[in-house]
KOLGU-4560 file (N, C-alpha, C; in nm, 3 decimals, padded with zeros to 5 digits):
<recs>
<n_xx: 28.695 n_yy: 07.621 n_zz: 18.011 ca_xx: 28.562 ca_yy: 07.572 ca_zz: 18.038 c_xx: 28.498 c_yy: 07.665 c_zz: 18.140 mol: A seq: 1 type: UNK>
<n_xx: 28.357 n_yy: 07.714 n_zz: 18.119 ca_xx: 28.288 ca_yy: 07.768 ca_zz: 18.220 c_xx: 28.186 c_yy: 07.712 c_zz: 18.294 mol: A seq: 2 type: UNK>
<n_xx: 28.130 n_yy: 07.734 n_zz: 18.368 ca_xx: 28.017 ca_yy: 07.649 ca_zz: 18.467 c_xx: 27.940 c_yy: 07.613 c_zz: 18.360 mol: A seq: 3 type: UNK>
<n_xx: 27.875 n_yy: 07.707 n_zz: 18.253 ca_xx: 27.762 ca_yy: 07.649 ca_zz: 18.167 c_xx: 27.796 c_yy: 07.512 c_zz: 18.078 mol: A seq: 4 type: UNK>
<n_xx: 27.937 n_yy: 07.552 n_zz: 18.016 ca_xx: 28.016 ca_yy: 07.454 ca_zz: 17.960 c_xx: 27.987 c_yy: 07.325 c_zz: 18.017 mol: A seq: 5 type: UNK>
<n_xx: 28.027 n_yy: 07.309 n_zz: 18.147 ca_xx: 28.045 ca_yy: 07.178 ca_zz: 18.306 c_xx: 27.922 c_yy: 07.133 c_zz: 18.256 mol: A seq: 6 type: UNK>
<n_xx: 27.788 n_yy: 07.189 n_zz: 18.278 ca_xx: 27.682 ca_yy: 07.203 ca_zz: 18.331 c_xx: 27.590 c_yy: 07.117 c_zz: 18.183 mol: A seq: 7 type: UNK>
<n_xx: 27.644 n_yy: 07.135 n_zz: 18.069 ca_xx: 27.608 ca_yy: 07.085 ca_zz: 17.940 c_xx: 27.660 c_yy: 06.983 c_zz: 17.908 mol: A seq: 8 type: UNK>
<n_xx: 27.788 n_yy: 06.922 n_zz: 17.967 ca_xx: 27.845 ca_yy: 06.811 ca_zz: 17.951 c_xx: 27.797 c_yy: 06.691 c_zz: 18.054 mol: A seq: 9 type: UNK>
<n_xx: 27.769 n_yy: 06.749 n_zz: 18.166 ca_xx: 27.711 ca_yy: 06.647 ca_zz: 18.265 c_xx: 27.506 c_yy: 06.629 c_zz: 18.236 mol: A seq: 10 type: UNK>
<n_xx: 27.460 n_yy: 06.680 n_zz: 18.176 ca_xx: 27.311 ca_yy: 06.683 ca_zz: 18.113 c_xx: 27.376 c_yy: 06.611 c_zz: 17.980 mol: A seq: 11 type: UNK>
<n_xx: 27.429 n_yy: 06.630 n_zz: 17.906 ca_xx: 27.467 ca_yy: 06.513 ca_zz: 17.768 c_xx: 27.512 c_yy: 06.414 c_zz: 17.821 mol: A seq: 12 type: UNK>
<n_xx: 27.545 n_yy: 06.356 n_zz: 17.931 ca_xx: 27.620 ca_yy: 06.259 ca_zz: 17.982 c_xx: 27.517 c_yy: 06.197 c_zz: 18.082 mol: A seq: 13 type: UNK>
<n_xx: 27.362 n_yy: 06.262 n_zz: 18.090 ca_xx: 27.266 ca_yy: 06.176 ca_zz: 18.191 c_xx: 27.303 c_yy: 06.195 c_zz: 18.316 mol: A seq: 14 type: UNK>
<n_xx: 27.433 n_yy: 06.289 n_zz: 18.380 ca_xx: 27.485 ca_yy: 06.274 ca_zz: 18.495 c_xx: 27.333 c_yy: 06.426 c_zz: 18.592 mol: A seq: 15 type: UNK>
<n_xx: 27.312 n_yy: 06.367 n_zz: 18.701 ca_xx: 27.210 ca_yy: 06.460 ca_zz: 18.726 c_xx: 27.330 c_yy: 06.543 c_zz: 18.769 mol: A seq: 16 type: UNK>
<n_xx: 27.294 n_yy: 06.732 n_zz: 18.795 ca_xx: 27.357 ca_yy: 06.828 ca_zz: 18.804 c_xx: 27.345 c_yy: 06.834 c_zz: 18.984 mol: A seq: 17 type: UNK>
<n_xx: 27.255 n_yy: 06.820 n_zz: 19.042 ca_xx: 27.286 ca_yy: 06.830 ca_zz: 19.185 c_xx: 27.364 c_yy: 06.772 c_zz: 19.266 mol: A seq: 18 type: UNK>
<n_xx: 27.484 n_yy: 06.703 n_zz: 19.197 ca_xx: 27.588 ca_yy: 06.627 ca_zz: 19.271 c_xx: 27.706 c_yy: 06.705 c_zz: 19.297 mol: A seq: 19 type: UNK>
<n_xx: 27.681 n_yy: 06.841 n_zz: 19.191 ca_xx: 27.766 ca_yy: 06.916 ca_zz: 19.257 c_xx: 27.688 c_yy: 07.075 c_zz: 19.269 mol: A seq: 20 type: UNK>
<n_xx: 27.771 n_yy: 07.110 n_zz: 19.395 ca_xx: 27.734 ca_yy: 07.281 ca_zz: 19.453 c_xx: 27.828 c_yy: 07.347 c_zz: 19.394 mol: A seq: 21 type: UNK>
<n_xx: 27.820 n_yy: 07.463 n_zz: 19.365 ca_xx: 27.906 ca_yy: 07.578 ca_zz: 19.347 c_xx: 27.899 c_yy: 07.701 c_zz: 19.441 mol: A seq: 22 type: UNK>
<n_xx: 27.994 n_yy: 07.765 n_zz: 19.498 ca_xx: 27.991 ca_yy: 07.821 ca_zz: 19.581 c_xx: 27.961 c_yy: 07.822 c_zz: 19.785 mol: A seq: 23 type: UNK>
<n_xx: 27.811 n_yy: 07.857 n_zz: 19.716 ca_xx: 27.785 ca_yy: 07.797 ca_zz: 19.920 c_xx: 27.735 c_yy: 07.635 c_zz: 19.901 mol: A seq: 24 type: UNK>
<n_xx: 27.713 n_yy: 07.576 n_zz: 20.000 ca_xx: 27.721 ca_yy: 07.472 ca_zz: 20.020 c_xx: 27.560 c_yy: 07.421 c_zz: 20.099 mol: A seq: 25 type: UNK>
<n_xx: 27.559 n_yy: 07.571 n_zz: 20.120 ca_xx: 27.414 ca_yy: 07.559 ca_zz: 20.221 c_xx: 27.336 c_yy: 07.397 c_zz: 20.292 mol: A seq: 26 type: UNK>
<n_xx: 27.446 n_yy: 07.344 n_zz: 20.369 ca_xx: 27.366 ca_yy: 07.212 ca_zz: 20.433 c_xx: 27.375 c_yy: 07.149 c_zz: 20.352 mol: A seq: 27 type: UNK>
<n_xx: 27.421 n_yy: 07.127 n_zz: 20.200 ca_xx: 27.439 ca_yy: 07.048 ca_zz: 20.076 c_xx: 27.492 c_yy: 06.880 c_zz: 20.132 mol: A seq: 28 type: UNK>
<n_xx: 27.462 n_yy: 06.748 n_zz: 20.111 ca_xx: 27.577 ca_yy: 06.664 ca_zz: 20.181 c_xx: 27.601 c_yy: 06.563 c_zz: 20.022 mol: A seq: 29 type: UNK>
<n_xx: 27.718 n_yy: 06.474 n_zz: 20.059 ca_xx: 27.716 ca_yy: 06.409 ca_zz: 19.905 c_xx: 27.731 c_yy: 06.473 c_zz: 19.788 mol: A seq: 30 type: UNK>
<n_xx: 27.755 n_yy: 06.598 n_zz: 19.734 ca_xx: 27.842 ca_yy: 06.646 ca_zz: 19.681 c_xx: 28.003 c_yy: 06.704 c_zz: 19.649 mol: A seq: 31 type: UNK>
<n_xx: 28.006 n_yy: 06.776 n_zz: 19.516 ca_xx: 28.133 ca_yy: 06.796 ca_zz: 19.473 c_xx: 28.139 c_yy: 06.918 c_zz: 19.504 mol: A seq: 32 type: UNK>
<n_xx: 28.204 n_yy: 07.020 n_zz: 19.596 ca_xx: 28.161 ca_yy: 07.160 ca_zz: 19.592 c_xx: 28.326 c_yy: 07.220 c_zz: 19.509 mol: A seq: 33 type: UNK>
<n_xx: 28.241 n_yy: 07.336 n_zz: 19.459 ca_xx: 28.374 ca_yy: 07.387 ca_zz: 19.387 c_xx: 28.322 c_yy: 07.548 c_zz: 19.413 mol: A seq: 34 type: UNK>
<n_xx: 28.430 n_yy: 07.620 n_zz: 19.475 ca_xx: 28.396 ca_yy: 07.771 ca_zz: 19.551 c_xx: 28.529 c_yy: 07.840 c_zz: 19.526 mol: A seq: 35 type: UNK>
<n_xx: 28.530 n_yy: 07.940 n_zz: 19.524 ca_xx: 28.650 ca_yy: 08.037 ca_zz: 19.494 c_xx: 28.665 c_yy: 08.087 c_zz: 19.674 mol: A seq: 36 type: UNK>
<n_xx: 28.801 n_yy: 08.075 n_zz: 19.729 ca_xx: 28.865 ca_yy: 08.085 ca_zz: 19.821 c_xx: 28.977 c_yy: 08.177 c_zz: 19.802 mol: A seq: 37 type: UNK>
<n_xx: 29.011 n_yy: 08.216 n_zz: 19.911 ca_xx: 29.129 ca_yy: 08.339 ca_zz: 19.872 c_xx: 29.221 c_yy: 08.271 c_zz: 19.799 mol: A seq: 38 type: UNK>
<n_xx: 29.259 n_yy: 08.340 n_zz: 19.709 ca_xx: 29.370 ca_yy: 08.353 ca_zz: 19.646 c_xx: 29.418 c_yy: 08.181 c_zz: 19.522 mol: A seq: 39 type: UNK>
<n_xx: 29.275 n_yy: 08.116 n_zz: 19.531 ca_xx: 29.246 ca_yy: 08.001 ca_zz: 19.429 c_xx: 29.158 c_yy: 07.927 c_zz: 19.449 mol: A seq: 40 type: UNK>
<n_xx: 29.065 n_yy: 07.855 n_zz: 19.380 ca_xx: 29.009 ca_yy: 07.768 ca_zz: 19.356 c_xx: 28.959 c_yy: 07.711 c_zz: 19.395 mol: A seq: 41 type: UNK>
<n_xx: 28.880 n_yy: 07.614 n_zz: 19.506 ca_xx: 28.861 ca_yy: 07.478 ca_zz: 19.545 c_xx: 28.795 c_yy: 07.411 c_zz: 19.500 mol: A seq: 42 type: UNK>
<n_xx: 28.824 n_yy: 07.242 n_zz: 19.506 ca_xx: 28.737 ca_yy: 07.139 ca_zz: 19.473 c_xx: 28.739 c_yy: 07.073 c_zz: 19.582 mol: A seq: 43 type: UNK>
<n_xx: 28.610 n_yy: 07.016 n_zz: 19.659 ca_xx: 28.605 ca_yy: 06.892 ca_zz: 19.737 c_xx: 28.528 c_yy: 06.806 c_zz: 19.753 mol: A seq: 44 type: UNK>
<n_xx: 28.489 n_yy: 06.723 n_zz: 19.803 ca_xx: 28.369 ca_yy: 06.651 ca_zz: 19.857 c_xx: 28.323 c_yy: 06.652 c_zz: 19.984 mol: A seq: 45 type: UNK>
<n_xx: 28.229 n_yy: 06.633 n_zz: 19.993 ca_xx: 28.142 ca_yy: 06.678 ca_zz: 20.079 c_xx: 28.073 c_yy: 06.534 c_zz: 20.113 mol: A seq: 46 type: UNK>
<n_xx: 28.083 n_yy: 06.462 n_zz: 20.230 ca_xx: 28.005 ca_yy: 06.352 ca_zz: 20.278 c_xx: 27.973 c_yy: 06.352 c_zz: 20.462 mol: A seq: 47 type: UNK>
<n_xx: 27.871 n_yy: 06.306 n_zz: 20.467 ca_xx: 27.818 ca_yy: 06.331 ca_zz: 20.622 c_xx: 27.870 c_yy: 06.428 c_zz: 20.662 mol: A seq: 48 type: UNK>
<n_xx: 27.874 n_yy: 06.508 n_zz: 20.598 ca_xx: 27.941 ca_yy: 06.731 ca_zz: 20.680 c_xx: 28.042 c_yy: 06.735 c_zz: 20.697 mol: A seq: 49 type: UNK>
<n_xx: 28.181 n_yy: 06.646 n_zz: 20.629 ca_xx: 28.297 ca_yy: 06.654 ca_zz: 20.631 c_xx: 28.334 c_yy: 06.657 c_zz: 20.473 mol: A seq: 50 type: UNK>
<n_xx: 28.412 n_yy: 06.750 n_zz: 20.465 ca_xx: 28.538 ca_yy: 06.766 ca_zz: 20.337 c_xx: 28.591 c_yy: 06.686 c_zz: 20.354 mol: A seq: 51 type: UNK>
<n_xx: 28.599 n_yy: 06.611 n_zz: 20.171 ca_xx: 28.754 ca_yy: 06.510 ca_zz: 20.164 c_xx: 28.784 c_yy: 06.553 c_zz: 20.020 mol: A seq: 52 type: UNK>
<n_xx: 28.955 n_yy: 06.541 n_zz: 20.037 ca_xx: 29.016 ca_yy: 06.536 ca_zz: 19.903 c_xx: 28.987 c_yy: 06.662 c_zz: 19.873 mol: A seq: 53 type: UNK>
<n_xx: 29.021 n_yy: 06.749 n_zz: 19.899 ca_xx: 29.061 ca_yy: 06.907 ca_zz: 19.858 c_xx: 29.166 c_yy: 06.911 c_zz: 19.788 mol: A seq: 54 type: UNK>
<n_xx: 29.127 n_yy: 06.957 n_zz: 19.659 ca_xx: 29.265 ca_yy: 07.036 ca_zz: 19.559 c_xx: 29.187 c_yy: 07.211 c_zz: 19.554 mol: A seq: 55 type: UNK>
<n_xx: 29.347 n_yy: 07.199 n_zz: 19.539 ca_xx: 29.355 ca_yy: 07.387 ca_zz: 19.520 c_xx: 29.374 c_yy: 07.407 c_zz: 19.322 mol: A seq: 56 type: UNK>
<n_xx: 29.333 n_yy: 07.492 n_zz: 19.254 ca_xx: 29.359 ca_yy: 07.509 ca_zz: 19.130 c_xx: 29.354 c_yy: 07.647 c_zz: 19.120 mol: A seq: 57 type: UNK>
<n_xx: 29.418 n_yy: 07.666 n_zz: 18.998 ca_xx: 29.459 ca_yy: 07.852 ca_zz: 18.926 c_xx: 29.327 c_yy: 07.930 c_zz: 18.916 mol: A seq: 58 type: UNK>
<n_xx: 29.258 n_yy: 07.905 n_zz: 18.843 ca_xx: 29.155 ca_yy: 07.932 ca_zz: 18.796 c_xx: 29.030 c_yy: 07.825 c_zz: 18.816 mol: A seq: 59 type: UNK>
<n_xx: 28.876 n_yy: 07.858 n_zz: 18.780 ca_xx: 28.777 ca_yy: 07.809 ca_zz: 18.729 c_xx: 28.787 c_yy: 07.699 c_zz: 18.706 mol: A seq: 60 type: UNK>
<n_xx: 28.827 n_yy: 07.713 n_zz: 18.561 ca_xx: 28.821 ca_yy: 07.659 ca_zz: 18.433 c_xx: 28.907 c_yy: 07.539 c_zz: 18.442 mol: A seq: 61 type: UNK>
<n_xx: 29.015 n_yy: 07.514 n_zz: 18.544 ca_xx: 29.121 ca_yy: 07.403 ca_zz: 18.588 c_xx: 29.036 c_yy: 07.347 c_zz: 18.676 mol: A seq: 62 type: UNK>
<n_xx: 28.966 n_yy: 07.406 n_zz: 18.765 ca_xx: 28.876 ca_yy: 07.305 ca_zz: 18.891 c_xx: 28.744 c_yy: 07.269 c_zz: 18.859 mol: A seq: 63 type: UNK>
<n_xx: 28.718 n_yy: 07.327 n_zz: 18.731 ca_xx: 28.553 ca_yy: 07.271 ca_zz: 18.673 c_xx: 28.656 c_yy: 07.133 c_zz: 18.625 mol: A seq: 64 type: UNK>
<n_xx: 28.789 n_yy: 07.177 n_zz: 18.476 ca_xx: 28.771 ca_yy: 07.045 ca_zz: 18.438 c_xx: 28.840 c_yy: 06.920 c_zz: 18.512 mol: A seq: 65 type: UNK>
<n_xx: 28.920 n_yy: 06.966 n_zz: 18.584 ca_xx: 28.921 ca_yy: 06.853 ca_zz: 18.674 c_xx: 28.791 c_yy: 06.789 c_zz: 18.793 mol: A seq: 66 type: UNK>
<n_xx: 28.711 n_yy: 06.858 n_zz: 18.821 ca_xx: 28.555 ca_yy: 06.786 ca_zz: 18.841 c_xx: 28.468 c_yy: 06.709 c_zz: 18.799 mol: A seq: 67 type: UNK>
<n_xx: 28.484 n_yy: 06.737 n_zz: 18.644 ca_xx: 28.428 ca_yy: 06.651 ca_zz: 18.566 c_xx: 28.484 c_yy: 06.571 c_zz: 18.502 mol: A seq: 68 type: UNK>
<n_xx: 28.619 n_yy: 06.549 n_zz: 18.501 ca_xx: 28.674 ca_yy: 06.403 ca_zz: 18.499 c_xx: 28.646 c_yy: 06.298 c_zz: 18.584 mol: A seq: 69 type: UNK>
<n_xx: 28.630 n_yy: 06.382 n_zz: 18.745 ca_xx: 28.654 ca_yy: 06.288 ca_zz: 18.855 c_xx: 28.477 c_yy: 06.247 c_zz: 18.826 mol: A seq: 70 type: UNK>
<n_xx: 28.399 n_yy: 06.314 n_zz: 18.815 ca_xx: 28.266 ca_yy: 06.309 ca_zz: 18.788 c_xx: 28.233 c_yy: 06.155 c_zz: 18.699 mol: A seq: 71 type: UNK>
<n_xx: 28.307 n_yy: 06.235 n_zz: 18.572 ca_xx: 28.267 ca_yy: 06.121 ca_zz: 18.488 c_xx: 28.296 c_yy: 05.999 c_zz: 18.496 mol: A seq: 72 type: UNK>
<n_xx: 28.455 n_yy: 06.021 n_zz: 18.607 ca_xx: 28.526 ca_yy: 05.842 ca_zz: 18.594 c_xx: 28.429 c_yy: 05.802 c_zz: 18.707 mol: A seq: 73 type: UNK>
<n_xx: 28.383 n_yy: 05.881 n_zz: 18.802 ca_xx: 28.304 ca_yy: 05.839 ca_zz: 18.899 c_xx: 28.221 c_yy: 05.774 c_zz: 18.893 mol: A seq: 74 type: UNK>
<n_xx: 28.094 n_yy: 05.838 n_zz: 18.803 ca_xx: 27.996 ca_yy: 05.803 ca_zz: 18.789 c_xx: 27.988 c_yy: 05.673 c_zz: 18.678 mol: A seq: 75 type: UNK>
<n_xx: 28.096 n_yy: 05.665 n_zz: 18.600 ca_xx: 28.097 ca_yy: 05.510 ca_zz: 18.505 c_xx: 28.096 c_yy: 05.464 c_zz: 18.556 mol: A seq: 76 type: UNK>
<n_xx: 28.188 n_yy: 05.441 n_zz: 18.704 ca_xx: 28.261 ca_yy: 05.339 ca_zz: 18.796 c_xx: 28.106 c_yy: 05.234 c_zz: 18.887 mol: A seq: 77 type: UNK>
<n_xx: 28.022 n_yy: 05.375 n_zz: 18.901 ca_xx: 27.930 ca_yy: 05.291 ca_zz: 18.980 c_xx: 27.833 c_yy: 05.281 c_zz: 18.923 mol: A seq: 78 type: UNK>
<n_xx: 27.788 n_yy: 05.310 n_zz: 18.790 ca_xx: 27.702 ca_yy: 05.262 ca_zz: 18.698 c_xx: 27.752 c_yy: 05.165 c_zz: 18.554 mol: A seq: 79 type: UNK>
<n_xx: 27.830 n_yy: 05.055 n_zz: 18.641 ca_xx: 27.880 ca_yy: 05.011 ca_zz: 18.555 c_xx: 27.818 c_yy: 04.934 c_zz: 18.540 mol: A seq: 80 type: UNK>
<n_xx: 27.766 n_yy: 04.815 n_zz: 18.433 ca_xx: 27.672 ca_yy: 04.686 ca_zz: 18.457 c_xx: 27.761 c_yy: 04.637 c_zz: 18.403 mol: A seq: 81 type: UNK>
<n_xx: 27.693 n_yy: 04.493 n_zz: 18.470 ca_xx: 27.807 ca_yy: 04.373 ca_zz: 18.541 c_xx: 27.822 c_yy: 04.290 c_zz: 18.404 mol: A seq: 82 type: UNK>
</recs>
């Protein structure tokens, strides 16, 4: 999977795209950031200017699709009607 890939599945899915950053983070808060770090991968979240839940992955293509799992189970979870 590549960013455009990510990026087409969360627009078919109604999910808005600014929930997650790629790369810099620039003051970003309430997002998923996913940035290439020495030597692998990162995924985290980002709330009131603190990282939580950092995984490390091989490649890209392992930390996009694990983003958009967490994305998607995420976002069902709190748009769920009752």
């Amino acid at each position: 999977m590549d960013r455009q890939e990510f990026i087409e599945v969360l627009k078919s899915r109604n999910i808005p795209i600014n929930i997650v950053c790629f790369d810099e983070l620039n003051g970003r808060d309430g997002v998923i950031w996913i940035r290439k770090i020495p030597y692998e991968w990162s995924v985290s979240h980002i709330e009131r200017g603190q990282e939580y839940n950092w995984r490390g992955f091989q490649s890209e293509s392992d930390a996009l699709k694990y983003s958009l799992e967490t994305i998607i189970e995420e976002y069902v979870l709190l748009n769920k009607q009752p």
